[in-house]
N, C-alpha and C positions, 0 to 999 in steps of 0.2 A: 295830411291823411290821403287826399288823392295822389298827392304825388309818390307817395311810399303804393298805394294800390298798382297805380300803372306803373312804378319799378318792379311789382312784382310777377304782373302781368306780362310785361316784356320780357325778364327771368322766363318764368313758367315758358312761353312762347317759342324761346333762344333753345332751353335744355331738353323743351320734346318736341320738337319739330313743328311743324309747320305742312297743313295737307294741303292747303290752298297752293301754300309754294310750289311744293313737293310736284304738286299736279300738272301746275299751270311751267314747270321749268320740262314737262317731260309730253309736251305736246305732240301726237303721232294723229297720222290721218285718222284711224278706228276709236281714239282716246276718250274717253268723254271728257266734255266739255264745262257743259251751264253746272254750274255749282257741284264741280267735281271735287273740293276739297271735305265739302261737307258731304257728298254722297259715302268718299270712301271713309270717312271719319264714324258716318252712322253704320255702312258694314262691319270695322269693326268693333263699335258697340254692342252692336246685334252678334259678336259671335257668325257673319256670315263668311263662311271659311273659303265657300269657292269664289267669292265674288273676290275676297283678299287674293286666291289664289290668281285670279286673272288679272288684278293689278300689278301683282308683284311679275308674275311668269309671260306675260304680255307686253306691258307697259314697265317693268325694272321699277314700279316703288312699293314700298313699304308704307303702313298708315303707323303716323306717327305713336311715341310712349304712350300716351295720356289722352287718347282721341276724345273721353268727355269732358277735358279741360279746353282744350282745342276747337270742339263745333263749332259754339257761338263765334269764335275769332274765322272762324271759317266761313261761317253763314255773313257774316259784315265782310271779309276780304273778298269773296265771293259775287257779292252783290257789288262790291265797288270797282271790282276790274271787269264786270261784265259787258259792257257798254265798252272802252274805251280800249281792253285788251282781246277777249275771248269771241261779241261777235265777228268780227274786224277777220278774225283765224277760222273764223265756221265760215262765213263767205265767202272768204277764199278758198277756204276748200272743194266749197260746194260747186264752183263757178270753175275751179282751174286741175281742179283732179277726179 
């Protein structure tokens, strides 16, 4: 039973993307950063059209098919590249640009 959950889990994840990825693969000086998969994931749940409009026309992504399937996995990928991927990229920022 678990194991058929997280095949499906990983399915659902494959066929709508991914914001955490999404976010974390399109890193720009202005980008947000600390839990930006799940920030743009809750824009657009929220229907927030200019804030989508500044990811996509800004930053070139798209918030994934199915963003209220996607949060939670965003909120855990999010939390767990913070530390070892994202601050590592903010202090260099901060220190060299």
């Amino acid at each position: 039973m678990l194991r058929t959950l997280c095949v499906i889990c990983a399915a659902l994840l494959i066929t709508t993307g991914c914001a955490t990825l999404t976010t974390a693969a399109h890193f720009m000086k202005d980008s947000p950063k600390f839990y930006s998969g799940t920030r743009l994931d809750s824009h657009a749940i929220a229907h927030d059209e200019a804030a989508l409009l500044v990811y996509k026309n800004k930053y070139g992504i798209e918030p994934p098919a199915y963003p209220g399937i996607d949060i939670p996995f965003s909120v855990l990928f999010d939390t767990i590249i913070l530390v070892p991927l994202v601050l590592p990229v903010v202090l260099y920022q901060a220190v060299f640009d």
